[in-house]
CHARMM-style PDB file with segment names, atoms N, HN, CA, C and O in Angstrom:
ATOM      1  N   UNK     1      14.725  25.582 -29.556  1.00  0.00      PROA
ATOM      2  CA  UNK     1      13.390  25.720 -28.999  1.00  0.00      PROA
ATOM      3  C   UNK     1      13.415  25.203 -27.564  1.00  0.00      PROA
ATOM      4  O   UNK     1      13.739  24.054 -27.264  1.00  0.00      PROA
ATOM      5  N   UNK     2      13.116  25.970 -26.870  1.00  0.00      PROA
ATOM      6  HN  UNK     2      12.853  26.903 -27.114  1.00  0.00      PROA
ATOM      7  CA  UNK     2      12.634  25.681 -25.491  1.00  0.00      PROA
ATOM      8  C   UNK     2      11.996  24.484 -25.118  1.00  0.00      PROA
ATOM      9  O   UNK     2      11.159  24.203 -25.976  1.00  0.00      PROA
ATOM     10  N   UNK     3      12.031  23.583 -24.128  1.00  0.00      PROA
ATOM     11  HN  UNK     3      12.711  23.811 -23.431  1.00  0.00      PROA
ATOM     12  CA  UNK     3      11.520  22.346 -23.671  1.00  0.00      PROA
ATOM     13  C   UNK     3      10.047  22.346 -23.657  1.00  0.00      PROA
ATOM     14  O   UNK     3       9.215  21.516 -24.022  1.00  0.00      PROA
ATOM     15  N   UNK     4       9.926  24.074 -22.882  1.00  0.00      PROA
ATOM     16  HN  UNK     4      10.602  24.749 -22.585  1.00  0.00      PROA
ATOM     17  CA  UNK     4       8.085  23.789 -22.544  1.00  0.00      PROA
ATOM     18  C   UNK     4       7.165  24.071 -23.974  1.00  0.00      PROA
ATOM     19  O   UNK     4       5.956  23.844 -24.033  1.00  0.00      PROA
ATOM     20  N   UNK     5       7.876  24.539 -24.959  1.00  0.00      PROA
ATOM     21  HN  UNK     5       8.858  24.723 -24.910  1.00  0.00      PROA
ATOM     22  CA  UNK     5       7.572  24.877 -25.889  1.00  0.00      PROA
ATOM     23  C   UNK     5       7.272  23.414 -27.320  1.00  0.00      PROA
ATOM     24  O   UNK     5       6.420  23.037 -28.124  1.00  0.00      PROA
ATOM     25  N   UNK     6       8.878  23.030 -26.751  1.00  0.00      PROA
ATOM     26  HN  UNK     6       9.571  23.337 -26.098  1.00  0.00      PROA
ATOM     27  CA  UNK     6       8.165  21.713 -27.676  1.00  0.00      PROA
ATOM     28  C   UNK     6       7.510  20.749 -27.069  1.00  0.00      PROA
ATOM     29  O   UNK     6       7.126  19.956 -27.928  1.00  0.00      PROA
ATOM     30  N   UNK     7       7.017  20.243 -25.436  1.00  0.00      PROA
ATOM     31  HN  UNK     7       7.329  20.888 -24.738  1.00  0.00      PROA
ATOM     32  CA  UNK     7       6.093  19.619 -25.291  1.00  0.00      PROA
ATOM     33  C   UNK     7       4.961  20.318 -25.744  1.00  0.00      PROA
ATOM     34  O   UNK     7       4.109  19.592 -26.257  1.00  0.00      PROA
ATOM     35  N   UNK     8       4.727  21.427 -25.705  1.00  0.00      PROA
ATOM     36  HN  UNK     8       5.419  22.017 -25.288  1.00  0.00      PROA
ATOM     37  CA  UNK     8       3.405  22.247 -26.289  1.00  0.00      PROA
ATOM     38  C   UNK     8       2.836  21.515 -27.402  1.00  0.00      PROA
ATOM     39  O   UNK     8       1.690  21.067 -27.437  1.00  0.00      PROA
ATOM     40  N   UNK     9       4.019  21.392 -28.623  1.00  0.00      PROA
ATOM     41  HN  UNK     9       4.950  21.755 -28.595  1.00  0.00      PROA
ATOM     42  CA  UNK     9       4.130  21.413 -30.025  1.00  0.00      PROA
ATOM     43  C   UNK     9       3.622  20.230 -30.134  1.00  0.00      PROA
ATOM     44  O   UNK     9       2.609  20.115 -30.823  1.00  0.00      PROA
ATOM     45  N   UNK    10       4.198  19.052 -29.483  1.00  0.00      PROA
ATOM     46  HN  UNK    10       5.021  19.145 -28.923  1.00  0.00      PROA
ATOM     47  CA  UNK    10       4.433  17.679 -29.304  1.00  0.00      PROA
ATOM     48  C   UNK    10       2.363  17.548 -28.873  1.00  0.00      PROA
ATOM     49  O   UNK    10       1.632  17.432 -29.856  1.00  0.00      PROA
ATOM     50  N   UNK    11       1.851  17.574 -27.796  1.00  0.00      PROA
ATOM     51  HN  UNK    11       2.445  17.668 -26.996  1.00  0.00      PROA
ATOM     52  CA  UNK    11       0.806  17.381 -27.426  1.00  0.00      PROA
ATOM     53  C   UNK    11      -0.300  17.663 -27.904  1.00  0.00      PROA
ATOM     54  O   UNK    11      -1.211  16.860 -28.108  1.00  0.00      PROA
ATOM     55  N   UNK    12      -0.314  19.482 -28.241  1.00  0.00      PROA
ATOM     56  HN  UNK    12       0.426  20.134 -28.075  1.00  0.00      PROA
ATOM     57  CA  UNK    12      -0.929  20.103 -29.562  1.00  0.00      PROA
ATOM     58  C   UNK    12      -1.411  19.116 -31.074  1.00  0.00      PROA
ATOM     59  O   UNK    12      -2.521  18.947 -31.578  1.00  0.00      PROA
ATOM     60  N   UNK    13      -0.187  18.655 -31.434  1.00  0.00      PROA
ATOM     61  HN  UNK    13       0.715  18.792 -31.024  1.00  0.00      PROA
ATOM     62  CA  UNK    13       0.222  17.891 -32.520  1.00  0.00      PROA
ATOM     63  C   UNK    13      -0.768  16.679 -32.334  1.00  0.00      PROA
ATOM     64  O   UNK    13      -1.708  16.522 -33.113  1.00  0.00      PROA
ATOM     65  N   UNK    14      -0.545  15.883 -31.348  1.00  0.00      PROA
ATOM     66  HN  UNK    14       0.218  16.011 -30.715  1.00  0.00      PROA
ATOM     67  CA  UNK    14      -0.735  14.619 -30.624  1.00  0.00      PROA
ATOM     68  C   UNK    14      -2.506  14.873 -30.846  1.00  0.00      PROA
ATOM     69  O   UNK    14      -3.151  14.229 -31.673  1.00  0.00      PROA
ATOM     70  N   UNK    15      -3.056  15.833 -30.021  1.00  0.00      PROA
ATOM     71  HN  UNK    15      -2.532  16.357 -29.349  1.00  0.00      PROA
ATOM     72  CA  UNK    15      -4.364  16.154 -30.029  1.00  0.00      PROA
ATOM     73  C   UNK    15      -5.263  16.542 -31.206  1.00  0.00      PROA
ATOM     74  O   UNK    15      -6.465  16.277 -31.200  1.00  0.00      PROA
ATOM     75  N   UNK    16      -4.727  17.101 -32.095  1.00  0.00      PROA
ATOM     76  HN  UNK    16      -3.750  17.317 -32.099  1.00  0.00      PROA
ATOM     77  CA  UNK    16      -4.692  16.864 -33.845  1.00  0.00      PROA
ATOM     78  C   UNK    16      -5.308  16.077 -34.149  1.00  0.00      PROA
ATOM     79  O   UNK    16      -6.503  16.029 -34.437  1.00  0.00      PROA
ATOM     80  N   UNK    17      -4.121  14.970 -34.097  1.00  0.00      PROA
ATOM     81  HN  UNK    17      -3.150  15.009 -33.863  1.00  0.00      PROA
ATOM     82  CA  UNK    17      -3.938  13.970 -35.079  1.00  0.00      PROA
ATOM     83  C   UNK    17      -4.978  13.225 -34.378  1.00  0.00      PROA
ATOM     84  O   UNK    17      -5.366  12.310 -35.105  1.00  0.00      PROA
ATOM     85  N   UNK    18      -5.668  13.252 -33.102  1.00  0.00      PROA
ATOM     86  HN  UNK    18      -5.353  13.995 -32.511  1.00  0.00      PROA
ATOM     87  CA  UNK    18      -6.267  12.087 -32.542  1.00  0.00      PROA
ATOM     88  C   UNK    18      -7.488  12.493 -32.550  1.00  0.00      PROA
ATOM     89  O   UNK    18      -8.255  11.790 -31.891  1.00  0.00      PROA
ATOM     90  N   UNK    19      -8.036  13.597 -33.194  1.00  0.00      PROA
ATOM     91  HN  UNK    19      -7.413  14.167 -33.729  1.00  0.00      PROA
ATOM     92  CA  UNK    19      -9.315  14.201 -33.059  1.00  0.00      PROA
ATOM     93  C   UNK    19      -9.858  14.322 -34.439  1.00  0.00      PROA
ATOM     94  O   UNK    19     -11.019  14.014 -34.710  1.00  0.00      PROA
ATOM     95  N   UNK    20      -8.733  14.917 -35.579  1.00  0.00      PROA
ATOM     96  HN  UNK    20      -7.791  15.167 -35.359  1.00  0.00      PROA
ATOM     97  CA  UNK    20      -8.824  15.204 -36.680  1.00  0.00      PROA
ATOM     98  C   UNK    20      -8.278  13.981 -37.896  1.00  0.00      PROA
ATOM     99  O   UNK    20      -8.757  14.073 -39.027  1.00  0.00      PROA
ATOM    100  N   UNK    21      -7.280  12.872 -37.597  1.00  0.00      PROA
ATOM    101  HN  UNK    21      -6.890  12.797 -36.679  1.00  0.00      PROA
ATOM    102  CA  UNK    21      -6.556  12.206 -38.240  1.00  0.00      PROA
ATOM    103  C   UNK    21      -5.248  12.356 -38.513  1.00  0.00      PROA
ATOM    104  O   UNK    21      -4.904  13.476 -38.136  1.00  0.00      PROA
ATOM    105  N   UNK    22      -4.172  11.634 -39.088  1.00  0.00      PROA
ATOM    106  HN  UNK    22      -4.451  10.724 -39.395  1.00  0.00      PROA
ATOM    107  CA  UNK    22      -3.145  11.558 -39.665  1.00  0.00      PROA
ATOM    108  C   UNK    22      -3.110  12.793 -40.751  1.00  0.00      PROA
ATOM    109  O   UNK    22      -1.914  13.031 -40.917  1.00  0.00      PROA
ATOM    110  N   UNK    23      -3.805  13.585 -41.474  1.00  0.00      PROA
ATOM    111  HN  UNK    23      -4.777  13.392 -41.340  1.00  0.00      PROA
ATOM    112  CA  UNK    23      -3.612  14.197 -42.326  1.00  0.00      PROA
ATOM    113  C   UNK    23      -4.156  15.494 -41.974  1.00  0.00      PROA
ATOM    114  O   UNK    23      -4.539  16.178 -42.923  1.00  0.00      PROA
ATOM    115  N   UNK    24      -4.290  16.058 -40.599  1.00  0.00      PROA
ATOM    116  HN  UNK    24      -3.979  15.502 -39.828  1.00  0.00      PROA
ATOM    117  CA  UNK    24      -4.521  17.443 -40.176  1.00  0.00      PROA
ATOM    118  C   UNK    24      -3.300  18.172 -40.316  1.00  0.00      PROA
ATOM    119  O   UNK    24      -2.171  17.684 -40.372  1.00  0.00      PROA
ATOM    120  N   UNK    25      -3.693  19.682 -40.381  1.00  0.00      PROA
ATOM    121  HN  UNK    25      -4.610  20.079 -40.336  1.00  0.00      PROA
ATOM    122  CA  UNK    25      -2.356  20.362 -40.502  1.00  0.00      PROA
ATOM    123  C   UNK    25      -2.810  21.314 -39.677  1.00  0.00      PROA
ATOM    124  O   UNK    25      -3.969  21.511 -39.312  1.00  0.00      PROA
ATOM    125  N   UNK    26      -1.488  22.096 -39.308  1.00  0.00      PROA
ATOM    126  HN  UNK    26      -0.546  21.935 -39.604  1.00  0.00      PROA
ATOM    127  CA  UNK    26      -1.889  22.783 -38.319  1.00  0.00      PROA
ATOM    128  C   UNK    26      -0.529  24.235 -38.588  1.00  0.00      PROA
ATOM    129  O   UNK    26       0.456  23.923 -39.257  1.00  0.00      PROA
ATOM    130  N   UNK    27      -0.601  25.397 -38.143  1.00  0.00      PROA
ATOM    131  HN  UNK    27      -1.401  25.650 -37.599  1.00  0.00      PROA
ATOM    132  CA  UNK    27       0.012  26.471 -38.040  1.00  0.00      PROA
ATOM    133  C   UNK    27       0.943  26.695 -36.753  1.00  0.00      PROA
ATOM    134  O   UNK    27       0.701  25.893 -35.852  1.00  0.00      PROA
ATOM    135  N   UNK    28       1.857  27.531 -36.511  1.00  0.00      PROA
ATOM    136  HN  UNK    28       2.054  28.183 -37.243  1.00  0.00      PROA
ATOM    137  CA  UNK    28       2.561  27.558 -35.397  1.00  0.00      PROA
ATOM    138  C   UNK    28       1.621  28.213 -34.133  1.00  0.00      PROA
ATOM    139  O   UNK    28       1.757  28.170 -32.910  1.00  0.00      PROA
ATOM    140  N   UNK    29       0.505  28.902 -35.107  1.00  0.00      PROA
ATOM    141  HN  UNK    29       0.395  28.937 -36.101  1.00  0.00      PROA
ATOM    142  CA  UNK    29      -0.355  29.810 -34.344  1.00  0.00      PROA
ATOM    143  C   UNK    29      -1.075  28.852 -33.544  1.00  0.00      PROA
ATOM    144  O   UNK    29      -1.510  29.272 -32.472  1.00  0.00      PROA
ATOM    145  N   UNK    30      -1.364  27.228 -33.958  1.00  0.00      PROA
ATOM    146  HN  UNK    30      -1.011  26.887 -34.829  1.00  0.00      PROA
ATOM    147  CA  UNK    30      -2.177  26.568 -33.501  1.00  0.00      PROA
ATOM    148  C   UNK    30      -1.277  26.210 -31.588  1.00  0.00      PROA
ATOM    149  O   UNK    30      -1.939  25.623 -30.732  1.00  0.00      PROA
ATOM    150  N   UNK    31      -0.329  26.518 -31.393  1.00  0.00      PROA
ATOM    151  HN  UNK    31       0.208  26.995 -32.089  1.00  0.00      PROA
ATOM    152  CA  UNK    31       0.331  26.444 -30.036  1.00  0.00      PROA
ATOM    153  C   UNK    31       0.184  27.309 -29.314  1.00  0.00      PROA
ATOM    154  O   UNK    31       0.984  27.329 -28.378  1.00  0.00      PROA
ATOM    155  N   UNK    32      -1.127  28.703 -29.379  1.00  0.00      PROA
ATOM    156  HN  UNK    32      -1.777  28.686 -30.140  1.00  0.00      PROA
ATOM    157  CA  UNK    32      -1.239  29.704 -28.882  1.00  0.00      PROA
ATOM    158  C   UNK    32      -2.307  29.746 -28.350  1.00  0.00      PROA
ATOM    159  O   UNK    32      -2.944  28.781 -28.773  1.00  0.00      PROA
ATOM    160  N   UNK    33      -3.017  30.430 -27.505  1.00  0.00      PROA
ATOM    161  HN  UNK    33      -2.499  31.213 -27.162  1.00  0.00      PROA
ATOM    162  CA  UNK    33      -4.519  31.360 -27.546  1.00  0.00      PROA
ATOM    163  C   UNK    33      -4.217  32.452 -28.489  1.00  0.00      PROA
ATOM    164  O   UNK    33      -3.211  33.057 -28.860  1.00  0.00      PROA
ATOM    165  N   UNK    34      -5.548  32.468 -28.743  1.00  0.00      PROA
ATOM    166  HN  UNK    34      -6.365  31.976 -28.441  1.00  0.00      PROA
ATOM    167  CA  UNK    34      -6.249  33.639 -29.750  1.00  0.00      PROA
ATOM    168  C   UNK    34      -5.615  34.999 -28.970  1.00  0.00      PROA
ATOM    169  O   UNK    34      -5.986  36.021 -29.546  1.00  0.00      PROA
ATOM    170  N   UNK    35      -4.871  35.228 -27.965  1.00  0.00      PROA
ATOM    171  HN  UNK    35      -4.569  34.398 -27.497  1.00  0.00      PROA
ATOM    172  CA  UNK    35      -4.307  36.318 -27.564  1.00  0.00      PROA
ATOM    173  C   UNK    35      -2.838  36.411 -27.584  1.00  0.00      PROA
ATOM    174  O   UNK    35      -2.256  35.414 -27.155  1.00  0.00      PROA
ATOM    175  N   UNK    36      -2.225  37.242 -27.926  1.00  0.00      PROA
ATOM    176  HN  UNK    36      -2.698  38.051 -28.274  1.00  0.00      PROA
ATOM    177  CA  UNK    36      -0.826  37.413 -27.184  1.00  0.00      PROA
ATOM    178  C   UNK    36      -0.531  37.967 -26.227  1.00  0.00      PROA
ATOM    179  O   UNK    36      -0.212  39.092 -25.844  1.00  0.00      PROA
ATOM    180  N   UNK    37      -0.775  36.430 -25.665  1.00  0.00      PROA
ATOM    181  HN  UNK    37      -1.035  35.516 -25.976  1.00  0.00      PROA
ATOM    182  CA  UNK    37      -0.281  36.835 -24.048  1.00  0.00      PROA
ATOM    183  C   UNK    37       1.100  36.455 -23.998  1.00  0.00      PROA
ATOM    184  O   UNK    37       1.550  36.670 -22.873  1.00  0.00      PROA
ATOM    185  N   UNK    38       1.934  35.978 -24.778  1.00  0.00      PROA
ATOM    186  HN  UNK    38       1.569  35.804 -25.692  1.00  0.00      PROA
ATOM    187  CA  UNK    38       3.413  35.502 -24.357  1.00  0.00      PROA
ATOM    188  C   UNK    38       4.335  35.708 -25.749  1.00  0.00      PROA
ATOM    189  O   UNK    38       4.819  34.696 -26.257  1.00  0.00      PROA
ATOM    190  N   UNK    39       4.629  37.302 -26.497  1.00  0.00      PROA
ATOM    191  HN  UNK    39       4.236  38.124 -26.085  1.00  0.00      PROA
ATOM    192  CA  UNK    39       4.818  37.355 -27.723  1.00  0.00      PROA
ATOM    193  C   UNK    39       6.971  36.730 -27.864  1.00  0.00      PROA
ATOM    194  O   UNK    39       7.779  36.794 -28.791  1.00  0.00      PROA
ATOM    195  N   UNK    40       7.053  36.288 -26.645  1.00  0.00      PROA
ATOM    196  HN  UNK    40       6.396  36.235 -25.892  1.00  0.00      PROA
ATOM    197  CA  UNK    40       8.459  36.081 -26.723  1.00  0.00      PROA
ATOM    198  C   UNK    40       8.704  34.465 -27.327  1.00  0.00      PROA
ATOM    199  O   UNK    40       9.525  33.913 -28.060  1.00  0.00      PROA
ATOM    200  N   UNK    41       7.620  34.118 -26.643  1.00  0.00      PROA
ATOM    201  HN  UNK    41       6.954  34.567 -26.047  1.00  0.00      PROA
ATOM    202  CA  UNK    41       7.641  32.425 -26.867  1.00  0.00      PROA
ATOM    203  C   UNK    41       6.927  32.145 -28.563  1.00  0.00      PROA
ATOM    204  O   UNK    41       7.498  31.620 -29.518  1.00  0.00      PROA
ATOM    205  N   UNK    42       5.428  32.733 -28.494  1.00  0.00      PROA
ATOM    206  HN  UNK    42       4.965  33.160 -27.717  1.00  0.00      PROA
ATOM    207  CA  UNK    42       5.289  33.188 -30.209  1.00  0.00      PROA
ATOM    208  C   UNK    42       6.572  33.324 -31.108  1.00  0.00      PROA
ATOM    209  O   UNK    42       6.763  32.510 -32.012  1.00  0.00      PROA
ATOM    210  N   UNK    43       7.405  34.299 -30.873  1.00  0.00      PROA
ATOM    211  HN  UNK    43       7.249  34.960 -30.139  1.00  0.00      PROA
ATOM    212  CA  UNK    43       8.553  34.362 -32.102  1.00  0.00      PROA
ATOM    213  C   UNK    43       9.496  33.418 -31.872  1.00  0.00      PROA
ATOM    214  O   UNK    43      10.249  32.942 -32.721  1.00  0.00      PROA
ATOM    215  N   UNK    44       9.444  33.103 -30.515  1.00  0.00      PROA
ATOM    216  HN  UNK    44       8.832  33.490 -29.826  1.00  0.00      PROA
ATOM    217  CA  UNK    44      10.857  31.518 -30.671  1.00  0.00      PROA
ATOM    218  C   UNK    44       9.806  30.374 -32.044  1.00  0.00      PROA
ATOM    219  O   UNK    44      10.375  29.788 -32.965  1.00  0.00      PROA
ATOM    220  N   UNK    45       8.352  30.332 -31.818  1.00  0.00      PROA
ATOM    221  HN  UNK    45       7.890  30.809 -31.070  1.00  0.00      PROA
ATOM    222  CA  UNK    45       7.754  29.297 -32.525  1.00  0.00      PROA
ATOM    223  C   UNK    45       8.124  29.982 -34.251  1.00  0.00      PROA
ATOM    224  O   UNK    45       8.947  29.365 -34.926  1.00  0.00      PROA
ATOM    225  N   UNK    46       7.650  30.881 -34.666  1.00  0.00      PROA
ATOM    226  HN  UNK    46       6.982  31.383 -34.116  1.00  0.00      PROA
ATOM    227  CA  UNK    46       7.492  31.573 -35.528  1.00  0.00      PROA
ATOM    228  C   UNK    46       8.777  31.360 -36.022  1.00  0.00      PROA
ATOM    229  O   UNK    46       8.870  30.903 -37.161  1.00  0.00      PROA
ATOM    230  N   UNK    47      10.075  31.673 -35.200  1.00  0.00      PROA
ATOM    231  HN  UNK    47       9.999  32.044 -34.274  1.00  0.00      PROA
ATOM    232  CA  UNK    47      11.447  31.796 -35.918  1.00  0.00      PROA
ATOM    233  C   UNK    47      11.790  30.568 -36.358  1.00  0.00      PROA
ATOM    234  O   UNK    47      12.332  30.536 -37.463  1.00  0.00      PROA
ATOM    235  N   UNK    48      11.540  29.073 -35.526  1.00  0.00      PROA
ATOM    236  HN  UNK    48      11.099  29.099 -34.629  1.00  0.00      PROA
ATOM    237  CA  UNK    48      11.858  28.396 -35.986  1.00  0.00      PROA
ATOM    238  C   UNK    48      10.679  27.583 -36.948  1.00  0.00      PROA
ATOM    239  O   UNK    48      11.000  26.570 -37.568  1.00  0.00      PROA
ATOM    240  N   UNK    49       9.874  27.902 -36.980  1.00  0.00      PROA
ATOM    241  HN  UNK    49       9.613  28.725 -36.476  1.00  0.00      PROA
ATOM    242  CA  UNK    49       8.759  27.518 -38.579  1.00  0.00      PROA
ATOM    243  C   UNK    49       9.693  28.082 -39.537  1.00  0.00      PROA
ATOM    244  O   UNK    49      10.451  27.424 -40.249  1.00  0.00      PROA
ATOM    245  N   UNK    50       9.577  29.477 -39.502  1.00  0.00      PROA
ATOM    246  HN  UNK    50       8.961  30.012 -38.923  1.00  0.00      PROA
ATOM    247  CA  UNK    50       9.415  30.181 -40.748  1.00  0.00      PROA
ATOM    248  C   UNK    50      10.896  30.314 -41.232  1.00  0.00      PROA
ATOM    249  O   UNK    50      11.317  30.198 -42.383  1.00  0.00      PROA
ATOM    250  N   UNK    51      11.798  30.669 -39.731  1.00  0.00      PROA
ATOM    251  HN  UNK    51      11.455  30.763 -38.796  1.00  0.00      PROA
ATOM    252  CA  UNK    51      13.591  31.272 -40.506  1.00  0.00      PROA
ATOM    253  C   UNK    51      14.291  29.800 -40.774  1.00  0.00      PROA
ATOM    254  O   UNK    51      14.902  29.553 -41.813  1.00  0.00      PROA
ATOM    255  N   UNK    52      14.071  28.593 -39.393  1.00  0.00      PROA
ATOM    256  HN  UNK    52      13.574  28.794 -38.548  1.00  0.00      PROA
ATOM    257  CA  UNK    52      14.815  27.991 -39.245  1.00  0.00      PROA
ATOM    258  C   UNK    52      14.603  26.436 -39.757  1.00  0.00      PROA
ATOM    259  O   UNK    52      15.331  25.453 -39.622  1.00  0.00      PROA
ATOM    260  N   UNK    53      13.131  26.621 -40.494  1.00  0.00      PROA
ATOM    261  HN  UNK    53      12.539  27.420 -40.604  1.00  0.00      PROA
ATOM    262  CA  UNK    53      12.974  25.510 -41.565  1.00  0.00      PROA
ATOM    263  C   UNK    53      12.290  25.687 -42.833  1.00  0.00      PROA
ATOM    264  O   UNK    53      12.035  24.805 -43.653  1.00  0.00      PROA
ATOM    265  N   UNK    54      11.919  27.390 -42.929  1.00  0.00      PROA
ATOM    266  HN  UNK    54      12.127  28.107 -42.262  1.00  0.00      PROA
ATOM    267  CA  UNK    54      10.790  27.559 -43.667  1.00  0.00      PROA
ATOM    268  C   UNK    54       9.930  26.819 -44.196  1.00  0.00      PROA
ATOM    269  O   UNK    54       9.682  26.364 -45.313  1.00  0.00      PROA
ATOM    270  N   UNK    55       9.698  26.800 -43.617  1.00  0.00      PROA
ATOM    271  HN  UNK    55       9.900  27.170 -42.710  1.00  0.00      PROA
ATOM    272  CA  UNK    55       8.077  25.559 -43.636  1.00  0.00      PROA
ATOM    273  C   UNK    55       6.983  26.627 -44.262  1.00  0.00      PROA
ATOM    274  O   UNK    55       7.193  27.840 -44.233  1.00  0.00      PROA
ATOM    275  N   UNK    56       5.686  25.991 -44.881  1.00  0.00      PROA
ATOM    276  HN  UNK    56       5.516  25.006 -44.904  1.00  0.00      PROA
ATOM    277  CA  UNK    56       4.780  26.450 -45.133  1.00  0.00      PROA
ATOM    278  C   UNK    56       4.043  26.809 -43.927  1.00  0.00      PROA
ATOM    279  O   UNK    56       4.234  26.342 -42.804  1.00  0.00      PROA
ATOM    280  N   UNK    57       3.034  27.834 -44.329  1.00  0.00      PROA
ATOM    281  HN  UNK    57       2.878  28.213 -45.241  1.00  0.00      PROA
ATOM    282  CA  UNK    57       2.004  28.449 -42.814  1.00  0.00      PROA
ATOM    283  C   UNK    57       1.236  26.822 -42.455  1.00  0.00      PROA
ATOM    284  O   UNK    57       1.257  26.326 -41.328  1.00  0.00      PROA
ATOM    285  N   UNK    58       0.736  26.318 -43.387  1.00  0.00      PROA
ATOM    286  HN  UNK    58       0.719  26.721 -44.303  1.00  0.00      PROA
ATOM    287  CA  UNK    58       0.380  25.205 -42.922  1.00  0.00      PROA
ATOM    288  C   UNK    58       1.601  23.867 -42.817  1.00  0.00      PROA
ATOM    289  O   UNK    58       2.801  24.017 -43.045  1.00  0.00      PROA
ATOM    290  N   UNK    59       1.246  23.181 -42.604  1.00  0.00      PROA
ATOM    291  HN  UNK    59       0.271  23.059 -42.418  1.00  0.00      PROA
ATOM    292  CA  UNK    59       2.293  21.754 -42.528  1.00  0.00      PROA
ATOM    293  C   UNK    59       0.892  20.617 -41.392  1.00  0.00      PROA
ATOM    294  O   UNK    59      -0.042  20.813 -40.615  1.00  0.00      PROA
ATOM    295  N   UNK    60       1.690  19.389 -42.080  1.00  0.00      PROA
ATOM    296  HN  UNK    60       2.448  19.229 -42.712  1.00  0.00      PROA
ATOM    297  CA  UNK    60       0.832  18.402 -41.441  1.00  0.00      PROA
ATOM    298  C   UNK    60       1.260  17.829 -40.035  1.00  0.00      PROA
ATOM    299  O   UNK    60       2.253  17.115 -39.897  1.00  0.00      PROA
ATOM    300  N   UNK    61       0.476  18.182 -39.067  1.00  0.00      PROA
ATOM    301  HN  UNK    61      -0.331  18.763 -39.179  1.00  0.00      PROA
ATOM    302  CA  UNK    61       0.941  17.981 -38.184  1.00  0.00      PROA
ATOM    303  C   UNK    61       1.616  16.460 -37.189  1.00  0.00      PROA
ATOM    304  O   UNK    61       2.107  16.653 -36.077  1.00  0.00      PROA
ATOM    305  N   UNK    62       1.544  15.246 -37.704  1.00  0.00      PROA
ATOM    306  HN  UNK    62       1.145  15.089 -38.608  1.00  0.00      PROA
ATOM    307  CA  UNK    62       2.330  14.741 -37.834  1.00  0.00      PROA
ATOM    308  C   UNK    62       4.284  15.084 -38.161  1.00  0.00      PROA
ATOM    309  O   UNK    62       5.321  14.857 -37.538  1.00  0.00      PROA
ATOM    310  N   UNK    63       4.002  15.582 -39.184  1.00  0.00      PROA
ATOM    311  HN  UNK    63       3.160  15.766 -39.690  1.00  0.00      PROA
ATOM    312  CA  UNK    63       5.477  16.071 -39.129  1.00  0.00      PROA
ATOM    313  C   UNK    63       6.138  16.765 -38.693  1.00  0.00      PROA
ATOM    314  O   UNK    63       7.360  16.649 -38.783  1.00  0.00      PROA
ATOM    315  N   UNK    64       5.429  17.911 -37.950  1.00  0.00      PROA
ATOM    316  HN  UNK    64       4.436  18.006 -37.877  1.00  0.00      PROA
ATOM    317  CA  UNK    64       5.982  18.584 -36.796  1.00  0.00      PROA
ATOM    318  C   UNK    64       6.133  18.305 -35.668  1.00  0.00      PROA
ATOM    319  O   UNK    64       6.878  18.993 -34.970  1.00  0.00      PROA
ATOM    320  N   UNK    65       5.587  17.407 -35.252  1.00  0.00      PROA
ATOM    321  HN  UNK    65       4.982  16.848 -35.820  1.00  0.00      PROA
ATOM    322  CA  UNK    65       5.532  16.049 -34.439  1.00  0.00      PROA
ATOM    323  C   UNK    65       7.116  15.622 -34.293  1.00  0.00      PROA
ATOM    324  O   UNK    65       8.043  15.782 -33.499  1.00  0.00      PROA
ATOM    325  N   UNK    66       6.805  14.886 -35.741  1.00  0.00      PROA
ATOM    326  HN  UNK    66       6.051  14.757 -36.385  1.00  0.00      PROA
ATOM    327  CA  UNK    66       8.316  14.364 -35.713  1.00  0.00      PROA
ATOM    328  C   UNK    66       9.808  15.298 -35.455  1.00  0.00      PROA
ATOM    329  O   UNK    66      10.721  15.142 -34.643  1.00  0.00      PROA
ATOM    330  N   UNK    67       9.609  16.193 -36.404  1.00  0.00      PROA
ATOM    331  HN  UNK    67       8.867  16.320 -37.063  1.00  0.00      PROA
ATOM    332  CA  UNK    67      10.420  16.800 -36.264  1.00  0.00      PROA
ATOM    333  C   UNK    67      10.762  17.526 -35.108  1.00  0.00      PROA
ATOM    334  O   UNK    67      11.900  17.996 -35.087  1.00  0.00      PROA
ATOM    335  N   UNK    68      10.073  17.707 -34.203  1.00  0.00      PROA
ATOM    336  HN  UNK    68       9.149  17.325 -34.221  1.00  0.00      PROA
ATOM    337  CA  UNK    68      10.116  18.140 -32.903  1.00  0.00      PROA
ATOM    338  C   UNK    68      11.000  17.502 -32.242  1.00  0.00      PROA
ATOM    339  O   UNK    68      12.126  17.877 -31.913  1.00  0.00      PROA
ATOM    340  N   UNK    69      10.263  16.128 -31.969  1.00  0.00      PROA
ATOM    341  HN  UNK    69       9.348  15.823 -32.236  1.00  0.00      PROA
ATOM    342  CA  UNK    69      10.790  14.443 -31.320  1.00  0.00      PROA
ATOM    343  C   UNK    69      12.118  14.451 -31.829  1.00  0.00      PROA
ATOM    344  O   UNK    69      12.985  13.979 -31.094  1.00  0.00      PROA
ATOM    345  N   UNK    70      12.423  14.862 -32.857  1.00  0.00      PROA
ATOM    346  HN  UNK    70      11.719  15.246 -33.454  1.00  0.00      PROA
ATOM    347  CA  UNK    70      14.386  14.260 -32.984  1.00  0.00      PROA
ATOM    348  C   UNK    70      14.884  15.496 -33.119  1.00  0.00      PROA
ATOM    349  O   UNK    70      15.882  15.581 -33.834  1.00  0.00      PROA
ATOM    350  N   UNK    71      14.444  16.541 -32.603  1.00  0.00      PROA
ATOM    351  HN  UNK    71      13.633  16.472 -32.022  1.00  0.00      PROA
ATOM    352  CA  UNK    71      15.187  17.866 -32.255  1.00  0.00      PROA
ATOM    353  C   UNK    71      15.701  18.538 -33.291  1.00  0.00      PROA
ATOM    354  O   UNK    71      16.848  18.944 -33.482  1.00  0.00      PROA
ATOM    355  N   UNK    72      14.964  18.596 -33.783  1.00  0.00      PROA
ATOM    356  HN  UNK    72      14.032  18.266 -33.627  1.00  0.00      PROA
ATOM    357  CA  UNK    72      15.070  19.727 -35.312  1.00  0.00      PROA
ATOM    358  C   UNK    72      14.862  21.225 -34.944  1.00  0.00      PROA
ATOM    359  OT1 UNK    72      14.901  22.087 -35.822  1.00  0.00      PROA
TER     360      UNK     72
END
């Protein structure tokens, strides 16, 4: 995953958890606008949710957090 992509993930995440709590979850979709304006960077997110950890559509965002942070 791309750098600008996981600060995205990382801040996204961050803004979550600090609005909603420790136990929000969130989608890969949640790193987007409601448009596709950038469908290249979408499937880098998408590939690595879905191929490269298969994760559920949801997950708590805390842990994507983490897993971001130690380069998963």
């Amino acid at each position: 995953m791309r750098e600008s992509l996981r600060d995205k993930v990382v801040n996204v995440c961050e803004q979550k958890i600090d609005k909603k709590g420790e136990n929000v979850g969130v989608s890969f979709y949640a790193f987007f606008a409601n448009k596709n304006d950038d469908p290249v960077l979408l499937m880098e997110a998408a590939t690595w949710w879905i191929q490269t950890h298969k994760l559920d559509h949801f997950e708590k965002a805390k842990k994507i957090k983490e897993m971001v942070l130690k380069g998963l």
